[in-house]
C-alpha positions as CSV (number, residue, x, y, z in Angstrom):
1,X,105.0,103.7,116.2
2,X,108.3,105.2,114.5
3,X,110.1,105.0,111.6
4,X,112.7,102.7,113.5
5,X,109.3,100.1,114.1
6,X,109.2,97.6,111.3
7,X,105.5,97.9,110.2
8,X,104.8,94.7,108.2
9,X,102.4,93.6,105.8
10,X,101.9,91.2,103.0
11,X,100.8,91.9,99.6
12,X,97.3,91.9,98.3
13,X,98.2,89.7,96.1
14,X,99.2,86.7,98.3
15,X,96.0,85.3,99.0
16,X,97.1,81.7,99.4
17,X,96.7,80.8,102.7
18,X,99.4,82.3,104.6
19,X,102.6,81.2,102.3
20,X,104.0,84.2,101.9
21,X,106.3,86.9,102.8
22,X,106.2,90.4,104.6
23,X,108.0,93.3,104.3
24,X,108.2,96.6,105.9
25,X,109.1,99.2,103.5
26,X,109.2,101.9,106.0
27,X,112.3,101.9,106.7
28,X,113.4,102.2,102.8
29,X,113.5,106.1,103.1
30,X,115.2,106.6,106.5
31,X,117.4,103.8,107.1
32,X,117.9,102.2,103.1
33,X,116.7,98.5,103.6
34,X,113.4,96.9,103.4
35,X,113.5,93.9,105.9
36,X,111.6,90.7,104.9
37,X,110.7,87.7,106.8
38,X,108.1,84.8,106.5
39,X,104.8,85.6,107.5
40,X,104.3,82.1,109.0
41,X,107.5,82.6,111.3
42,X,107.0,86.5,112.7
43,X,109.6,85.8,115.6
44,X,111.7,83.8,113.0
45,X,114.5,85.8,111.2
46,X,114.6,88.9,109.1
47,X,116.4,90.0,105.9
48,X,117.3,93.0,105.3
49,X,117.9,93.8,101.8
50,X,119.4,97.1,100.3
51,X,116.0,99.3,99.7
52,X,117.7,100.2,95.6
53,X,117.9,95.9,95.5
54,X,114.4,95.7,96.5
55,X,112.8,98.0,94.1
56,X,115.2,96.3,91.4
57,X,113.8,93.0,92.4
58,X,110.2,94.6,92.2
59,X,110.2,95.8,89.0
60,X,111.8,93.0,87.7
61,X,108.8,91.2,89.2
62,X,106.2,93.7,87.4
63,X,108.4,93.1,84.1
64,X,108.1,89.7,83.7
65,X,111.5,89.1,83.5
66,X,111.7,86.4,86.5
67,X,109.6,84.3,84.6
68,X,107.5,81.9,86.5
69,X,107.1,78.3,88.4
């Protein structure tokens, strides 16, 4: 497996019965994104969002500042 193979996984978190979404932050460092895609659909489509928007988006998670549902 390279670096141009998405390797996906789901967060430890996300124990709720398969709801979820995946990521594959390996390609953050060589290519700049981190694709995401529903881990219920694995031949369905994939984002791919700026790897600097992702890590914004994650902190912002770890923050609290997205509040909650």
């Amino acid at each position: 497996m390279t670096t141009e193979t998405p390797r996906w996984f789901t967060s430890s978190y996300s124990n709720n019965g398969g709801a979820c979404v995946e990521v594959a932050i390996n390609l953050a460092t060589p290519h700049g994104i981190v694709p995401v895609r529903d881990s219920k659909d694995a031949a369905g489509p994939v984002l791919s969002v700026p790897a600097a928007a992702f890590s914004t988006f994650v902190a912002g998670v770890r923050d609290g500042e997205l509040g909650t549902v």
